[in-house]
C-alpha positions in Angstrom: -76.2 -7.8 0.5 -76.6 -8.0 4.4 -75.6 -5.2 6.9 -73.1 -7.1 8.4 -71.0 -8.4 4.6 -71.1 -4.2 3.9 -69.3 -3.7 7.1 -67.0 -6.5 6.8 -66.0 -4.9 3.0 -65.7 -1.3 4.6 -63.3 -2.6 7.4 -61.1 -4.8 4.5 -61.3 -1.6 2.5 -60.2 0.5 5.4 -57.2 -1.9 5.8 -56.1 -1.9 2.6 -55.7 1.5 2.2 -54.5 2.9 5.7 -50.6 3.4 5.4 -50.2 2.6 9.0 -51.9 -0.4 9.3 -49.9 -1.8 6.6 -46.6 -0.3 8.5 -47.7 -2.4 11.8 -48.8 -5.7 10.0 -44.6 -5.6 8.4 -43.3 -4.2 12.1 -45.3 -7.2 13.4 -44.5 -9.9 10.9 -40.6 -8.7 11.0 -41.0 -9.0 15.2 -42.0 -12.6 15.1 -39.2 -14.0 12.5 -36.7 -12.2 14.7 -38.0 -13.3 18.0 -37.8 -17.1 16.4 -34.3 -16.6 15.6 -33.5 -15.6 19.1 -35.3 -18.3 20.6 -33.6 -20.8 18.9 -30.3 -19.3 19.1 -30.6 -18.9 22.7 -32.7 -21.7 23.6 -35.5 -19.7 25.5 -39.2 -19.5 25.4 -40.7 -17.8 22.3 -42.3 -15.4 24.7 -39.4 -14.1 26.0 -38.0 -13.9 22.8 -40.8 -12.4 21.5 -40.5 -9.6 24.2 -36.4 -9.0 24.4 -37.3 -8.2 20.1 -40.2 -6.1 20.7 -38.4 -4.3 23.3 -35.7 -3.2 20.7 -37.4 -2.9 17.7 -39.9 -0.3 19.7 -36.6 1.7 20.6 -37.2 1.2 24.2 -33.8 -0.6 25.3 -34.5 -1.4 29.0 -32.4 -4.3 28.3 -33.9 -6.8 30.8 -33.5 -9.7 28.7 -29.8 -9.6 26.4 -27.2 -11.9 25.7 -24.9 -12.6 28.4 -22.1 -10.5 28.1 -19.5 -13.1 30.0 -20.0 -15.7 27.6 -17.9 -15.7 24.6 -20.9 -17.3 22.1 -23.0 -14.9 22.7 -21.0 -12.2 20.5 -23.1 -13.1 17.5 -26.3 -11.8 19.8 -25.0 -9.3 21.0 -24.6 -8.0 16.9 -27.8 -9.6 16.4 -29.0 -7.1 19.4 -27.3 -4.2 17.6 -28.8 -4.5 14.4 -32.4 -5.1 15.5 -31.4 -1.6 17.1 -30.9 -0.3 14.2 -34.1 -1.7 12.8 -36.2 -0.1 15.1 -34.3 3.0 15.0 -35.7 3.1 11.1 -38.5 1.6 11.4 -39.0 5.1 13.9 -37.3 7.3 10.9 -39.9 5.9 8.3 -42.9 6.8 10.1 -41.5 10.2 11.1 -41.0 11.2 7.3 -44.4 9.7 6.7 -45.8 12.1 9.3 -43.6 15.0 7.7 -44.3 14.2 4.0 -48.5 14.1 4.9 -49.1 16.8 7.7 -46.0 19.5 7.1 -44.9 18.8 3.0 -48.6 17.9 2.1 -47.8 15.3 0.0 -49.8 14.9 -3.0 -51.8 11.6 -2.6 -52.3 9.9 -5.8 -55.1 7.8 -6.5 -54.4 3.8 -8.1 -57.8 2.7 -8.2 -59.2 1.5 -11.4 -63.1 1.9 -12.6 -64.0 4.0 -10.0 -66.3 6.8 -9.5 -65.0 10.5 -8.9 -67.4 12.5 -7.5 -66.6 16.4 -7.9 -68.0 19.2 -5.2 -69.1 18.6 -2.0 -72.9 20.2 -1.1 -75.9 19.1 0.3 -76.9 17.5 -3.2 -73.7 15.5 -3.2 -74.3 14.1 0.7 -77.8 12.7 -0.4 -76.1 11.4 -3.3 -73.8 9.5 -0.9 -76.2 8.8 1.6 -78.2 6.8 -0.8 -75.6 4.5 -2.1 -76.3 1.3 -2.0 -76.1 -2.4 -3.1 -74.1 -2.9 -6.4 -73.2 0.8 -6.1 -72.3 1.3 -2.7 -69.6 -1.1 -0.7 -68.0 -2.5 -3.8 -67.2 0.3 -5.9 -64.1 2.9 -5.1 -65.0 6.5 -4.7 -62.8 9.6 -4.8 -64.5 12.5 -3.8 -62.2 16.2 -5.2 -63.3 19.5 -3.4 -61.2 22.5 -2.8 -61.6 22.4 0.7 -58.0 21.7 2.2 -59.5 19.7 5.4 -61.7 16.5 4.4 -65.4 17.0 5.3 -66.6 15.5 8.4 -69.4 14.1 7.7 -67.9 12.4 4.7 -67.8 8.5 4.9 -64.1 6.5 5.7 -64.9 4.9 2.6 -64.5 7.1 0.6 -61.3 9.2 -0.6 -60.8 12.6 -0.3 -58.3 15.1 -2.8 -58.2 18.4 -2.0 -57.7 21.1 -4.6 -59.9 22.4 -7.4 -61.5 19.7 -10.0 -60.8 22.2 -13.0 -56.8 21.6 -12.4 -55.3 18.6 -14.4 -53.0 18.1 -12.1 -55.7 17.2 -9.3 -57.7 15.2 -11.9 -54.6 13.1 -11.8 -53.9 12.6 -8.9 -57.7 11.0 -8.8 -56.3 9.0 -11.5 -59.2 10.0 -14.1 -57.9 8.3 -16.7 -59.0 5.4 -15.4 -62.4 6.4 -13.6 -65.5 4.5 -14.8 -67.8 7.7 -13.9 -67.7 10.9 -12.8 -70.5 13.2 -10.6 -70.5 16.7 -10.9 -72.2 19.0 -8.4 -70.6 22.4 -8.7 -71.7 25.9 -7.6 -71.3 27.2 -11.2 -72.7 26.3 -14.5 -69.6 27.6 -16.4 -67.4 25.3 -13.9 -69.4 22.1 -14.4 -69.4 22.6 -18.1 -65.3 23.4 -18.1 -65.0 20.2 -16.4 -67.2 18.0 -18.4 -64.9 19.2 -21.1 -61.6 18.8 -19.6 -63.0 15.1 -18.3 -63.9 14.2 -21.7 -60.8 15.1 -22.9 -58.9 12.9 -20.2 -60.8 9.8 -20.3 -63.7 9.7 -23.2 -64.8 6.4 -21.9 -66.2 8.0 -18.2 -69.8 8.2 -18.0 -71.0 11.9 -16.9 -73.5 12.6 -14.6 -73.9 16.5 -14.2 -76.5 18.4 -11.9 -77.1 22.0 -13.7 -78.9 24.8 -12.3 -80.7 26.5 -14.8 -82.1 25.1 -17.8 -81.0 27.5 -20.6 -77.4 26.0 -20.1 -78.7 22.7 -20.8 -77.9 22.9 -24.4 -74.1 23.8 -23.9 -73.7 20.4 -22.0 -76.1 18.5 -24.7 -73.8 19.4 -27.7 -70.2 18.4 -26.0 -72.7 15.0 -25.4 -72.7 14.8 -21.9 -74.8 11.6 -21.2 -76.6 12.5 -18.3 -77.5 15.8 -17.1 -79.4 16.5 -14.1 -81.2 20.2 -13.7 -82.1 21.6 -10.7 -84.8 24.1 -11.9 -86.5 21.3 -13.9 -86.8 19.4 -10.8 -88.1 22.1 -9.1 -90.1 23.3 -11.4 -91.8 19.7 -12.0 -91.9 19.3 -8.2 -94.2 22.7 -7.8 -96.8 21.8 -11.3 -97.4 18.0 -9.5 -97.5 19.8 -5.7 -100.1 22.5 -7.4 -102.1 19.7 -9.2 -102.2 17.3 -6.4 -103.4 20.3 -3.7 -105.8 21.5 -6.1 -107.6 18.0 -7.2 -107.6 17.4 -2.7 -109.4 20.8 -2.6 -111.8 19.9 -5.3 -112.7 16.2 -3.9 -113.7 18.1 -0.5 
């Protein structure tokens, strides 16, 4: 898949899924039906009655283009000016509660993708993991990312969504909509935590593929016998890293 198709995907994903975009694309569409009704009833440009609507519906009322007030058929304008008023004035209301509901209520976002991947924790291990995405598994799959950090990381990709609270809680599970997840990543701090959640995945969705990173190998057996299908341990890795670095230094010293 070329560069540019992924960037074109990120930028319809980003669309899709940003509340205000969608609340501009209506505010626009709603602008342009009523600016063709004024035009016609009116008999002016579409530009100006393009601009007379936009200057209402945007709550700025500086009136410098409204239905003659001396002319006895322009009554049904001047309610036509009122309630495009009144439009604005709620299209205003809606996106102040959405700014209340998100930044001071912290509204609980729920999650209505389907087959996606929830990736739990948020370390180094898990930014390679999501630096490396790529082709089949990168633009065109939906990724939810929990972590009990209340601000979204940084660094973290727009493509990907971000829950805040701990993965051991049903209730945040939910809200990434695990039930239907296709996979799941764990990277957690604890052994104990990743196996509690393996558990309380399998429990929610038994169709999710796990993938779990473990730290230390003598708790690989507690994650082999609830059948987790891939498991992932860090002091195997290591360990296999330093024989092969030991073996390769000492057949270079031995050629020389």
């Amino acid at each position: 898949m070329s560069r540019f198709m992924e960037k074109f995907v990120l930028i319809w994903k980003y669309v899709k899924r940003s509340r205000m975009i969608k609340v501009i694309l209506i505010v626009f569409t709603l602008n342009i039906i009523l600016a063709g009704i004024y035009s016609l009833i009116e008999g002016i440009p579409f530009h100006l009655g393009f601009y007379w609507i936009s200057d209402y519906i945007t709550n700025t009322g500086t009136g410098l283009i409204s239905p003659d007030p001396t002319d006895p058929h322009d009554i049904g304008l001047w309610w036509l000016t009122s309630a495009v008023i009144w439009i604005g004035l709620g299209i205003t209301l809606v996106f102040v509660e959405n700014v209340y509901l998100r930044f001071m209520r912290k509204e609980e976002k729920v999650v209505k993708f389907h087959n996606h991947i929830i990736l739990a924790g948020w370390n180094a291990k898990m930014r390679y993991l999501i630096e490396n995405l790529s082709g089949e598994l990168g633009v065109h799959h939906d990724y939810v990312l929990i972590n009990i950090n209340e601000e979204r990381p940084y660094d973290l990709p727009d493509i990907i969504e971000f829950i805040s609270g701990s993965p051991l809680e049903e209730r945040v599970l939910r809200q990434a909509n695990i039930e239907s997840a296709d996979q799941a990543v764990i990277v957690m701090e604890d052994d104990a935590d990743a196996l509690m959640l393996c558990s309380t995945l399998q429990h929610m969705n038994p169709d999710a593929g796990i993938t779990v990173n473990v730290l230390f190998s003598e708790n690989i057996k507690h994650f082999q016998r609830i059948d987790v299908e891939e498991i992932i341990c860090d002091e195997e890795l290591s360990g296999d890293a330093l024989v092969q670095g030991f073996y390769r230094n000492k057949k270079r010293k031995s050629e020389k």
